[in-house]
C-alpha positions as a printed Julia matrix, in Angstrom:
506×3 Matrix{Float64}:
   7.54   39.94   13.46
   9.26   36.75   12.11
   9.17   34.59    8.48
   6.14   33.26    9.97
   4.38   36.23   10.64
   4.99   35.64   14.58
   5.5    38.62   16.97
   8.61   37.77   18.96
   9.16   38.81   22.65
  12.21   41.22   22.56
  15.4    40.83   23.79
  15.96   40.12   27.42
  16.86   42.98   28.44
  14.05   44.6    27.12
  11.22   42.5    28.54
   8.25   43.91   30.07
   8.01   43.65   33.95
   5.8    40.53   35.12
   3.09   43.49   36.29
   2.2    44.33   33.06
   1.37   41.45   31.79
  -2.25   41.83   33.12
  -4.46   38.61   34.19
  -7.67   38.5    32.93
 -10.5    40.9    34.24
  -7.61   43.07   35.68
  -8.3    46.54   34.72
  -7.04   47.52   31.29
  -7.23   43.97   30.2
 -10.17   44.93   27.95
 -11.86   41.48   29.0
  -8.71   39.43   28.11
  -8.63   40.46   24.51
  -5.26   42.69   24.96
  -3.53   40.02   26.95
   0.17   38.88   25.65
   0.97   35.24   26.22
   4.32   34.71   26.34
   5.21   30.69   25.05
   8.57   29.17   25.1
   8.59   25.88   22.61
  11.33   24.07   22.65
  13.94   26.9    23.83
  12.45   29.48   21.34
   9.94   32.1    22.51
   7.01   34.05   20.98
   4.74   36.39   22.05
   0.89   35.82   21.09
  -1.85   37.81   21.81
  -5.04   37.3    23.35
  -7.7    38.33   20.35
  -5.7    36.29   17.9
  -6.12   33.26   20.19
  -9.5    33.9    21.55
 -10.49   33.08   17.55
 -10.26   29.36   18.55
 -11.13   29.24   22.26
 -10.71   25.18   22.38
  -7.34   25.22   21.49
  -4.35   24.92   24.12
  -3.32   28.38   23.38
  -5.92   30.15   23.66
  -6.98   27.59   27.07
  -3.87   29.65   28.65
  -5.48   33.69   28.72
  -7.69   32.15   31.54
  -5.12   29.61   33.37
  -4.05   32.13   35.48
  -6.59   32.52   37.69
  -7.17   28.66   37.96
  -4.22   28.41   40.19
  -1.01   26.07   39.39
  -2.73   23.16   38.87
  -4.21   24.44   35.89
  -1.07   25.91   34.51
   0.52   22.88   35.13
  -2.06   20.49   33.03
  -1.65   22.97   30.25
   2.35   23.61   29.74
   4.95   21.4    31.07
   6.96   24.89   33.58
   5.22   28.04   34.2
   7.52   31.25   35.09
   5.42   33.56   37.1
   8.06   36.12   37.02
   8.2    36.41   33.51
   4.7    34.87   32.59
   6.19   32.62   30.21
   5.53   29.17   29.61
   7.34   26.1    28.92
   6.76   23.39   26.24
   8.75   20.72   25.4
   7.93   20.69   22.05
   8.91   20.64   18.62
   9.34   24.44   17.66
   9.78   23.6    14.09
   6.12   21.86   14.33
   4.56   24.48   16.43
   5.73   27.52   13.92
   3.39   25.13   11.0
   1.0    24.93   13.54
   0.14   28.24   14.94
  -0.81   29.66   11.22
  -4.43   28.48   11.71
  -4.77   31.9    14.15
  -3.25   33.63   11.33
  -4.13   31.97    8.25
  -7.39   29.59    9.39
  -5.29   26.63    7.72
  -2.05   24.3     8.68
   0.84   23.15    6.24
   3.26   20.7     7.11
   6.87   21.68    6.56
   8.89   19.16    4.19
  10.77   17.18    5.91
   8.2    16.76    9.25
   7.09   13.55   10.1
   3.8    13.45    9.47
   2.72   11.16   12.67
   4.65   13.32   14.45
   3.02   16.2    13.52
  -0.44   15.06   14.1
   0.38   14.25   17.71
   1.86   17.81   17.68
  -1.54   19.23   16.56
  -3.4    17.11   19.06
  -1.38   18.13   22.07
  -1.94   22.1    20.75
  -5.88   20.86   20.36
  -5.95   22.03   16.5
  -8.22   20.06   14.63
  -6.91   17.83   11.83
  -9.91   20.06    9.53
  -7.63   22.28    9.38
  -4.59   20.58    8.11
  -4.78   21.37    4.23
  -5.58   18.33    2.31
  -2.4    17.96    0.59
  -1.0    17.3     3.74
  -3.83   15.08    4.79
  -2.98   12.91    1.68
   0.83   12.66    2.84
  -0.82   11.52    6.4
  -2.85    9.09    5.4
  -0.46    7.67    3.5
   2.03    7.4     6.4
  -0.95    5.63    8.37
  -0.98    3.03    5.69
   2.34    2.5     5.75
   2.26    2.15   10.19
  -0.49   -0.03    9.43
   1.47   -2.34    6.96
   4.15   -2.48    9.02
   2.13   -3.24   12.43
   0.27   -6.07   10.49
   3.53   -7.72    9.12
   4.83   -7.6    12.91
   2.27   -8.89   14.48
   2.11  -11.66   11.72
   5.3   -12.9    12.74
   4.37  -12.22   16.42
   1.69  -14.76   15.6
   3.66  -17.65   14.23
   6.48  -17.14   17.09
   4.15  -17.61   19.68
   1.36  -19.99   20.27
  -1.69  -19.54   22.3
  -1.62  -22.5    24.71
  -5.8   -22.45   24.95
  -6.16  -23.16   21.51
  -7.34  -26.13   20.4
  -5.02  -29.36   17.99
  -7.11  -28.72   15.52
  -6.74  -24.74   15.43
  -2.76  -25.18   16.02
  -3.44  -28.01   13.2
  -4.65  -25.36   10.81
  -2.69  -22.78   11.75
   0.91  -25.31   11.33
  -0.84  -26.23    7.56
  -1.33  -22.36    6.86
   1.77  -21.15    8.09
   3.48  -24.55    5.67
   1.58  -23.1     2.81
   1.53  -19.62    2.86
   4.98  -18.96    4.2
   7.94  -20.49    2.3
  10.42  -18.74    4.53
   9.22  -20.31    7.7
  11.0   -23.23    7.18
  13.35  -25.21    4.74
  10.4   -27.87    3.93
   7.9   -24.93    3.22
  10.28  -23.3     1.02
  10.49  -26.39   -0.81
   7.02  -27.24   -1.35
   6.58  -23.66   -2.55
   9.77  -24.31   -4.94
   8.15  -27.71   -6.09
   4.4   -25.65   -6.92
   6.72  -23.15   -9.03
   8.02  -25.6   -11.09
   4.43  -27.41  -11.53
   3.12  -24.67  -12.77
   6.02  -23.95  -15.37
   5.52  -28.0   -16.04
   2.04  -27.85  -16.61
   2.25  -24.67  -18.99
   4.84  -26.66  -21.0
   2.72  -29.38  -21.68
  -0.21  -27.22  -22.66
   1.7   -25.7   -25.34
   3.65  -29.08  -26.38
  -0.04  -30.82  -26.61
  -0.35  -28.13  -29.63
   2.27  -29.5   -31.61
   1.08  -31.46  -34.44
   4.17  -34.36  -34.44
   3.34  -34.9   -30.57
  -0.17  -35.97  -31.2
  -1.67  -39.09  -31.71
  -4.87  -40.6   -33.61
  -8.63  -41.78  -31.18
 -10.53  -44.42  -32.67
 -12.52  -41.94  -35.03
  -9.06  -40.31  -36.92
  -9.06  -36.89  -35.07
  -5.4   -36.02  -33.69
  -5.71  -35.71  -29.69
  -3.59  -34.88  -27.16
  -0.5   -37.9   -26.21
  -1.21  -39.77  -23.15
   1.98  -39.78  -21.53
   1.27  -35.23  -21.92
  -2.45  -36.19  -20.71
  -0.89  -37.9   -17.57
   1.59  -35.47  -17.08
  -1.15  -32.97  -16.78
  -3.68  -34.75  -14.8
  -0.49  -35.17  -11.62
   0.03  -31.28  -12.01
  -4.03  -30.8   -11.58
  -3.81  -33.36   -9.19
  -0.86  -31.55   -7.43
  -2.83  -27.54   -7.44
  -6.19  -29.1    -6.26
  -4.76  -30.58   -3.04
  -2.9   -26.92   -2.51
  -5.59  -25.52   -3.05
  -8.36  -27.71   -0.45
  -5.22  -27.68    2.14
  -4.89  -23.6     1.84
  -9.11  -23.44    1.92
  -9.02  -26.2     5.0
  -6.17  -23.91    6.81
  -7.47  -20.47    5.83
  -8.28  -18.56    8.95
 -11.3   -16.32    6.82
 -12.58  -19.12    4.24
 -15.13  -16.59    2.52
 -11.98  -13.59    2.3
  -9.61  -16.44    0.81
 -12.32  -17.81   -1.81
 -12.63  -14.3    -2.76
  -9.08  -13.31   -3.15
  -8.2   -12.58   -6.69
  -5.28  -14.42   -7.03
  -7.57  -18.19   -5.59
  -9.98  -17.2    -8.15
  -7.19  -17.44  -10.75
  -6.19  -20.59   -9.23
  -9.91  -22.09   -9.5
 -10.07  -21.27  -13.15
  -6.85  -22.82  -13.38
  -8.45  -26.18  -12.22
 -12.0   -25.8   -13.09
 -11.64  -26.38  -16.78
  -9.85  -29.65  -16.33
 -12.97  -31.06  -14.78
 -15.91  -29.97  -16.55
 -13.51  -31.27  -19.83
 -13.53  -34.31  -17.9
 -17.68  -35.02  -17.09
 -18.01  -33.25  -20.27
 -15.71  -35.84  -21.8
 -17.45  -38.71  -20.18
 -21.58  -37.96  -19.17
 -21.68  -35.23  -22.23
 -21.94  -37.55  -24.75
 -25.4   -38.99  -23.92
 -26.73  -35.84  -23.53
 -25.44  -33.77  -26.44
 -24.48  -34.13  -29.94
 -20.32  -35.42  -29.81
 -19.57  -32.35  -32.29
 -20.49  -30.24  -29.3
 -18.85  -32.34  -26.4
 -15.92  -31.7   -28.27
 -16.23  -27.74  -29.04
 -17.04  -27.05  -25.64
 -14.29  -29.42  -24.41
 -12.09  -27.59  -26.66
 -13.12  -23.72  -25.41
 -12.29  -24.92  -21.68
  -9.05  -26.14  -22.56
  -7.84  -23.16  -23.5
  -8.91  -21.64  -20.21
  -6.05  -23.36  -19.26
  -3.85  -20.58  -19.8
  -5.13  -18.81  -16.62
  -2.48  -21.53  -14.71
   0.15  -18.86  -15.51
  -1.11  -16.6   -14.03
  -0.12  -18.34  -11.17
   3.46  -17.57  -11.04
   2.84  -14.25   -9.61
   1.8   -15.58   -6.28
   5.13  -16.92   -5.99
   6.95  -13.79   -7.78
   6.85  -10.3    -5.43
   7.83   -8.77   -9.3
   4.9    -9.83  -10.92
   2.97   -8.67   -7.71
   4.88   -5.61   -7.91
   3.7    -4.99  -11.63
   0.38   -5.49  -10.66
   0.2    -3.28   -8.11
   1.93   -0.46  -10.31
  -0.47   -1.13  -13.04
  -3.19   -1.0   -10.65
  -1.92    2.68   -9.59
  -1.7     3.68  -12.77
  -5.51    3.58  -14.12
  -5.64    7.03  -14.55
  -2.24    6.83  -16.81
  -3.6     3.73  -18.79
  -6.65    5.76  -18.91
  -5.51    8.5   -20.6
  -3.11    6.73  -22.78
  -5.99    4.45  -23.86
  -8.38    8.48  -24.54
  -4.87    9.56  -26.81
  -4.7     6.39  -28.83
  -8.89    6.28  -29.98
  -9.14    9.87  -30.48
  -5.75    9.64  -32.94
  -7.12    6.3   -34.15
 -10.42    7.92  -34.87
  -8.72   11.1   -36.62
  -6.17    9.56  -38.23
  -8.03    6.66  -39.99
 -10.77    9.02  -41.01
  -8.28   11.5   -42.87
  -6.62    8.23  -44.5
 -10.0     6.85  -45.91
 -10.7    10.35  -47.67
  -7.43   10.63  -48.66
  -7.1     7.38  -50.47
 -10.67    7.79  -52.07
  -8.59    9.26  -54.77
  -6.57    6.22  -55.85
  -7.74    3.24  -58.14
  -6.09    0.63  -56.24
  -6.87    2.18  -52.63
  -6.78   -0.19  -50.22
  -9.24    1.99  -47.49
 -12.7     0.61  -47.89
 -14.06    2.09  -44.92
 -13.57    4.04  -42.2
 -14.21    1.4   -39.66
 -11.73   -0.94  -41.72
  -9.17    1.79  -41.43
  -9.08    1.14  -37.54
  -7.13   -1.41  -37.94
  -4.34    0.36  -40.17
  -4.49    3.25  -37.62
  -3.95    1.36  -34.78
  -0.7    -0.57  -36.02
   0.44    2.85  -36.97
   0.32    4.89  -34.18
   1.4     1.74  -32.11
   4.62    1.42  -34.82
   3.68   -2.02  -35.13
   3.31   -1.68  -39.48
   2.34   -4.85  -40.65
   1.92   -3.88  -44.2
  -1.25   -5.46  -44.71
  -2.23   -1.96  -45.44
  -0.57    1.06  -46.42
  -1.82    4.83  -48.26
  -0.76    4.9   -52.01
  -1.53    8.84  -52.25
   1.19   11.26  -51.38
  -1.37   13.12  -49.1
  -1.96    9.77  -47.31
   1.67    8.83  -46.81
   1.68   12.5   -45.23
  -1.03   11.69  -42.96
   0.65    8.69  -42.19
   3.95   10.11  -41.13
   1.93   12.28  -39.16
  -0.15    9.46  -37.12
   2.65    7.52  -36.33
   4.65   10.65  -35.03
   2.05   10.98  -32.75
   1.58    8.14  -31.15
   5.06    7.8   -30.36
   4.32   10.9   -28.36
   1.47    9.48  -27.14
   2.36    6.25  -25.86
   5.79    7.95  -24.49
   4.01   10.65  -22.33
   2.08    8.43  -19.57
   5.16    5.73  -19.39
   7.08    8.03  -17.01
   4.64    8.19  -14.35
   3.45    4.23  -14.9
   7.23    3.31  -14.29
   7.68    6.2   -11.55
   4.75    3.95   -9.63
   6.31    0.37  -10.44
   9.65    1.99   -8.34
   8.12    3.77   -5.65
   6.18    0.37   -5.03
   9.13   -1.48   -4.86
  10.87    0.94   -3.04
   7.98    1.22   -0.45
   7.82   -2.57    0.23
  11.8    -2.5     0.67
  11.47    0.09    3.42
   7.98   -1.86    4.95
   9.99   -4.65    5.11
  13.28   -3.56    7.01
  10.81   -1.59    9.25
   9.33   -4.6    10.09
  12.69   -6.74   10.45
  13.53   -3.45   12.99
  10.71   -3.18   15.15
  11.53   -7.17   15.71
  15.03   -6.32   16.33
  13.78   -3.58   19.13
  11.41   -5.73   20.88
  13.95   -8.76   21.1
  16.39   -5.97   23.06
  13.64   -4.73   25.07
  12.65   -7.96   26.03
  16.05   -9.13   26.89
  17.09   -6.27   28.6
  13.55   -6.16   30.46
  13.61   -9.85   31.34
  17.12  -11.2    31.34
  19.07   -7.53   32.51
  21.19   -8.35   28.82
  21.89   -5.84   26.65
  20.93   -7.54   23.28
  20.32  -10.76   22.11
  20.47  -12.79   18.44
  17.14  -13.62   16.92
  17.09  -16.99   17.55
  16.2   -16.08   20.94
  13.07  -15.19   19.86
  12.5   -18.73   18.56
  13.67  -20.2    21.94
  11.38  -18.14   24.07
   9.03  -20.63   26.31
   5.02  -20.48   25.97
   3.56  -17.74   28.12
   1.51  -19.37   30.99
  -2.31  -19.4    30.67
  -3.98  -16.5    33.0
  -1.07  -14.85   33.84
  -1.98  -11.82   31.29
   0.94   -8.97   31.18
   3.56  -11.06   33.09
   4.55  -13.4    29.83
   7.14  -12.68   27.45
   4.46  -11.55   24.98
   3.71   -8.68   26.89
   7.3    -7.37   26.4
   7.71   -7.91   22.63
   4.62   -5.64   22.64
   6.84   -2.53   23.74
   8.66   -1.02   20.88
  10.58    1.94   21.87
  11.1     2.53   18.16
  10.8     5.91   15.89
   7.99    4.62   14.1
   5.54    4.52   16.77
   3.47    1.44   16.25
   0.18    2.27   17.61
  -2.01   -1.02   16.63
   0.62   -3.32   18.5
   0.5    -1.94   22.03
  -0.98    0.74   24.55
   1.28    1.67   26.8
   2.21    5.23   26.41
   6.46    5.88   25.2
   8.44    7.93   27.59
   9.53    9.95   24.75
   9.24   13.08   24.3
   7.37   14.91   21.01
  10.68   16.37   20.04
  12.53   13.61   20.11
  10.5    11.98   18.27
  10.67   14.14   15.19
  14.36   14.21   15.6
């Protein structure tokens, strides 16, 4: 018996002679539960036993104590050589994959192996007909994760799939739509996309200027009734950057292929409350007045201006690090969370112990527990303003203390919140050159399928003609479709790879 806890088939010379090996219902076969099924997997062999497969009669396995009296074609659909001398048969399979997945006879329950593919591995348990129940559900999580990432990369390369070729059935204003979209959305199309995407970056850093310059005392001017407003030439400045972010954002609602999923999106929310403010300041500004007291035209007028800030927010659909921190931050909830339980429960202690402890002193300067929030909070966060401080020696003790440990506390969830920011960034690294590769491996395939060449630069991909309507499968798009890559791609085509399991996982 092996590691695994396996019974191996003995040495050669040792093996028993093909007669005793009995088929089922022979006599002495005890009704196939005494049977010995001897498997070779990818050049290793193993010797399994009829009542330990008979425990999961759907399997493969245990399919093969009664293939023998089926005849060859039923061999055959099961194992890939049968050798009736020796009763063994042949899989060309991954042995590494098939030790994991034969402990469900043993143990009721698969693990994956480090280092094992995951995809590969579920395609390995669905040729041996082991249900993915069994898998244990720290491997399911690695698996599903690996789907997400095939996913990813299937929908980035059939996005670029998309804008290479054109679907000559469509409609001007569809290729209209899609031609805006594709200007908008994707700066690296082309040089005049990536400069209308520059220009919008810059807008928004303009416009944020001039919000905070409109602040400054010297740079504001006198209305009719005495009350410093904002300078024109900032209040034209202003009204061309609203101008500019309202037509971006009708021309990316016009183009948008799912208008209710893009007015949804969080990041076109941020940009409507970037522009929304400017325009109910302006009826407010102009129709509010004769129906509403001025002092309150000009406090609510005020309050939406400073929902102007939202406009930064902006930047990060134009910076993959900001989208990057969001995502990591996103990730992290649980971190934040318990960072956030730490803090309140040593803001709750700590400025509870400082109030009595200061109760002592004359000149305390703890009036109540609820007031002593505040000095708690810049403590533990070793902010320290000074505002307040403990007089006592007791207090200054308690102090020392509170501020120790929120050092501790704030330091112990910042590992795993930056561990998440870099496997992010990592992750989309990888996505992307996946991507970039399965583009590269269609290109050759298609070249070498259509032209007999042996490779080709990417431009040819840009050069390829339209595919002719109603000629389905005989285009050029049906060839970019075949990826004879690693990362098997299964949302992109249908055909089945002539590669083998093993390879694969090598």
């Amino acid at each position: 018996m092996d590691e695994s806890g396996v019974r191996s088939l003995p040495e050669p010379g040792s093996l028993p002679e093909p007669g005793s090996l009995l088929e089922p219902g022979s006599p002495g076969s005890g009704g196939g539960e005494d049977i010995e099924i001897v498997v070779n997997v990818g050049g290793v062999r193993q010797v399994l036993y009829g009542d330990l497969l008979s425990q999961y009669p759907e399997t493969r396995l245990a399919e093969l104590i009664n293939c023998l009296a089926g005849g060859y074609d039923t061999i055959f659909s099961l194992c890939d050589d049968y050798d009736p001398g020796k009763r063994e048969f042949y899989f060309d399979r991954d042995p590494d994959a098939f030790k994991c997945v034969i402990e469900v006879y043993y143990f009721g329950e698969v693990h994956m192996k480090k280092g094992v593919c995951p995809i590969c591995f579920k395609n390995e348990m669905d040729f041996w007909k082991v249900d993915l129940k069994f898998l244990d559900d720290c491997c399911k999580s690695h698996l599903s994760e690996k789907h997400e990432e095939l996913e990813e990369i299937a929908r980035r390369v059939q996005l670029i799939l998309d804008d290479l070729g054109g679907d000559a059935a469509e409609g001007r204003w569809r290729r209209c739509q899609k031609c805006v979209w594709k200007f908008l959305e994707k700066p690296e199309s082309s040089c005049p996309a990536r400069v209308v995407a520059v220009l919008s970056f810059l807008l928004i850093l303009v416009s944020s200027v001039v919000m905070c310059m409109g602040t400054i005392p010297e740079l504001q001017v006198l209305d009719a009734d005495g009350n410093r407003v904002e300078h024109p030439t900032l209040e034209n400045v202003e009204t061309a950057c609203i101008g500019w972010f309202t037509l971006e954002y009708l021309l990316r609602l016009f183009s948008s292929p799912n208008k209710l999923h893009f007015a949804l999106s969080f990041m076109n929310i941020v940009d409507v409350l970037a522009i929304l403010p400017f325009y109910v300041s302006l009826t407010l500004t102009h129709l509010g007045a004769r129906m509403m007291e001025l002092t309150n035209v000009q406090q609510a007028v005020q309050a939406l201006r400073i929902m102007r800030i939202a406009r930064i927010f902006k930047l990060a659909r134009h910076s993959s690090g900001l989208q990057t921190l969001t995502y990591a931050l996103k990730r992290s909830f649980k971190e934040l969370g318990l960072l956030l339980m730490y803090l309140a429960v040593g803001i709750f202690v700590f400025s509870a112990l400082g109030y009595t402890m200061e109760q002592s002193h004359p000149e305390t300067l703890f009036k109540s527990i609820p007031q002593s929030f505040w000095w708690a909070i810049i403590t533990m966060t070793t902010v320290g303003y000074g505002d307040i401080y403990p007089k006592t020696t007791l207090g200054k003790l308690n102090a020392a203390i509170s501020f120790l440990c929120g050092v501790i506390a704030i330091a112990l969830p910042i590992h795993p919140i930056i561990n998440n920011f870099v496997r992010y960034y990592n992750k989309q690294r990888v996505l992307e050159t996946a991507a970039k590769h399965e583009l590269e491996l269609m290109e050759l395939s298609s070249n070498s399928g259509g032209e007999g060449k042996a490779g080709g630069s990417r431009s040819d991909l840009d050069n390829l003609p339209p595919e002719p309507a109603g000629k389905e499968g005989s285009g050029w798009s049906s060839r970019l479709k075949i990826s004879h890559s690693d990362t098997f791609i299964p949302l992109l085509t249908e055909e089945k790879h002539h590669r083998t399991r093993l390879q694969s996982c090598k």
